[in-house]
C-alpha positions in Angstrom: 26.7 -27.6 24.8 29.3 -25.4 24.7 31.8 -25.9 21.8 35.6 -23.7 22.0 33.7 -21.0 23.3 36.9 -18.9 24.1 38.5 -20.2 21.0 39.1 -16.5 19.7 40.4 -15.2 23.2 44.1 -14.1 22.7 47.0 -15.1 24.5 47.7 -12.8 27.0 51.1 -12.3 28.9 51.9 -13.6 32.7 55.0 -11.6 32.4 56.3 -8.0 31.4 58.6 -10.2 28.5 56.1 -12.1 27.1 58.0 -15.0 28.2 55.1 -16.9 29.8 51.7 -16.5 28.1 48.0 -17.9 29.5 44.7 -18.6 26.9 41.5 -18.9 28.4 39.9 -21.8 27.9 36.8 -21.9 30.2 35.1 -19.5 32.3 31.7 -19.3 34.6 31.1 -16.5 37.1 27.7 -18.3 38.6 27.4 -19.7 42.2 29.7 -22.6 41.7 32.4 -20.7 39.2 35.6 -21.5 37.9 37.9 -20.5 35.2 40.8 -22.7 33.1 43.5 -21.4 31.5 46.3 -23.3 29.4 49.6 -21.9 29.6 53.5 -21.4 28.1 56.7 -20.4 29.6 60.3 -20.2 28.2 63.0 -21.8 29.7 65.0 -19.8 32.7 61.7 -17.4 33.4 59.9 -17.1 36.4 56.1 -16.6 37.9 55.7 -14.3 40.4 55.0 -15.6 43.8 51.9 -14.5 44.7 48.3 -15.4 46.4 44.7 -15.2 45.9 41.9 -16.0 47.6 41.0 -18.7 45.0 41.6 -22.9 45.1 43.9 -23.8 42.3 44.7 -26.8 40.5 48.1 -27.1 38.1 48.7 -30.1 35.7 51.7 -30.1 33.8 52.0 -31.0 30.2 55.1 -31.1 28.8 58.5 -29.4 30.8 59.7 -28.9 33.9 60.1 -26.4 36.2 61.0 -25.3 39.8 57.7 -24.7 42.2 57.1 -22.5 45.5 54.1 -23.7 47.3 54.1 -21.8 50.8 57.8 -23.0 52.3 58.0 -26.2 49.9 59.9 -26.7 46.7 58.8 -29.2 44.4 60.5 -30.0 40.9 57.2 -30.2 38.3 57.2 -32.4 35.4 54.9 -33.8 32.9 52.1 -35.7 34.5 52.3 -33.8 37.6 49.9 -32.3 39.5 49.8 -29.9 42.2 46.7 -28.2 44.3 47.5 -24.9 46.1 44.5 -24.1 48.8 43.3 -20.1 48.7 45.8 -17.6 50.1 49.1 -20.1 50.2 52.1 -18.1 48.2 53.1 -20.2 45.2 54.7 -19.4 41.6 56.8 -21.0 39.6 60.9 -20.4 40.6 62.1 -20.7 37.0 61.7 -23.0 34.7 63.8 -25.7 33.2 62.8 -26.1 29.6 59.5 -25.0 27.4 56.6 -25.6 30.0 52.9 -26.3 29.4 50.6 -26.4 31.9 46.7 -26.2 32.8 45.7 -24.3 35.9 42.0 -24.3 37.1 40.8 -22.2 39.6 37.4 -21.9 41.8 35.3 -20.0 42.3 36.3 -17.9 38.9 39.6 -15.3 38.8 37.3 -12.2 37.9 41.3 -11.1 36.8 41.1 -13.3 33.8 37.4 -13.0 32.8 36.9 -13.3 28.7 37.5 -9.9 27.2 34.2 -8.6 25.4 
């Protein structure tokens, strides 16, 4: 078992403002890897839109906010979920209020591998 092993990772900013932050909180880089982050945002900022070759998987946890997936629009709340398949453009538009979220991701973002 494998008890808060990221627990002492810091947040780290999504944005030059430190407006939206992400925490790891799991990682593997094996055959079948994946990594999980939990993140913040402030009302009226925005994700980039942006790609990767990687599946991702969004649950929201408290907020709202305005999503890009390729040419749709989507209005995110708590309880929703959204999957983006690898190289689709997505981010978040702005946000409405304080957001929470969990994104997973497979295999593993190399980007956001625990720092040493």
């Amino acid at each position: 078992m494998k008890y808060n092993l990221y627990a002492d990772q810091p947040w780290l900013p999504m944005d030059p403002n430190g407006h939206a932050n992400r925490h790891l909180l799991a990682f593997d880089d094996g055959e079948n890897g994946y990594t999980l982050n939990y993140l913040k945002a402030d009302p009226k900022c925005a994700a980039n839109i942006h790609k990767h070759p990687h599946k991702q998987f969004v649950y929201i946890l408290k907020g709202s906010g305005n999503f890009q997936c390729g040419d749709e629009f989507k209005t995110l709340k708590a309880g929703d979920t959204v999957q983006i398949d690898s190289n689709v453009m997505h981010g978040f538009v702005s946000f409405d209020e304080n957001c929470e979220w969990l994104e997973f991701f497979t295999p593993h973002r190399e980007d956001f591998a625990p720092e040493k």
